[in-house]
C-alpha positions, -999 to +999 in steps of 0.1 A: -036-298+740-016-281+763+021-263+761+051-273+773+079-247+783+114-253+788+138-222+802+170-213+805+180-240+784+222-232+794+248-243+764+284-233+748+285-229+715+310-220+687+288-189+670+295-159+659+312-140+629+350-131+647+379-155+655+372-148+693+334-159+691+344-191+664+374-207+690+363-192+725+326-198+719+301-177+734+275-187+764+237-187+747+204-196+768+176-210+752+143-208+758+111-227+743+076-238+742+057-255+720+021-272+721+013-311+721-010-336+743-010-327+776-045-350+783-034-383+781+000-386+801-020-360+828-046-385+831-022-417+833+010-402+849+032-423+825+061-410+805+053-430+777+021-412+770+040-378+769+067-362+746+097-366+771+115-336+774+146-346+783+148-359+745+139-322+731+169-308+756+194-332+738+185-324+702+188-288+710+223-294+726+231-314+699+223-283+673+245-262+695+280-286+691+277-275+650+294-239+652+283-214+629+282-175+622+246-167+629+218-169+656+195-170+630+212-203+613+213-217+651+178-211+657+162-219+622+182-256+627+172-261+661+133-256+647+140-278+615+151-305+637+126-301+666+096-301+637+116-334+621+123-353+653+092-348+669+064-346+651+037-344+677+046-309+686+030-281+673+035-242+676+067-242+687+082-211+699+123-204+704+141-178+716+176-177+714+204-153+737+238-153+728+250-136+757+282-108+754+285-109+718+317-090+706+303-051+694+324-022+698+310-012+738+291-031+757+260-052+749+246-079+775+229-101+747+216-103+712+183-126+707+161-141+681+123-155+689+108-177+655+082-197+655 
């Protein structure tokens, strides 16, 4: 076993609880990792052996097209999906940015990390 990490996973999404944030959208990054054979496709070099990651990076983007009010709700269907779609990962870890959200004064991101 071995873990996989994937950063600055760069998407715009519809989230956030004020008009602005629901039509403008709001820039998020997404990191993750999550553990799964690492042995096999490191021994035989071929895709095929390994959980392609290009495949994880499209079901999150996929999750981020369905606006909502919350990071949490982002984040928590991202994981339900991930744990669905691919079920020989384990331990995954996400953290979420949404980056500017609207407060009264300045705030560069807020964030969630679930496991």
């Amino acid at each position: 076993m071995g873990k996989i990490i994937l950063n600055g996973m760069k998407f715009r999404a519809n989230i956030g609880t004020t008009e602005k944030e629901r039509n403008e959208g709001n820039d998020i990054t997404i990191n993750l990792s999550y553990q799964t054979d690492t042995v096999k496709p490191g021994l035989s070099d071929n895709l095929e052996d390994a959980v392609d990651y290009s495949l994880i990076f499209q079901a999150v983007k996929k999750e981020t097209l369905t606006p909502c009010n919350l990071i949490e709700n982002l984040a928590h269907r991202i994981l339900t999906r991930l744990k669905k779609e691919f079920p020989q990962i384990s331990e995954i870890k996400l953290q979420l940015f949404k980056h500017y959200p609207q407060v009264d004064g300045e705030l560069e991101y807020s964030g969630i990390e679930i496991n």
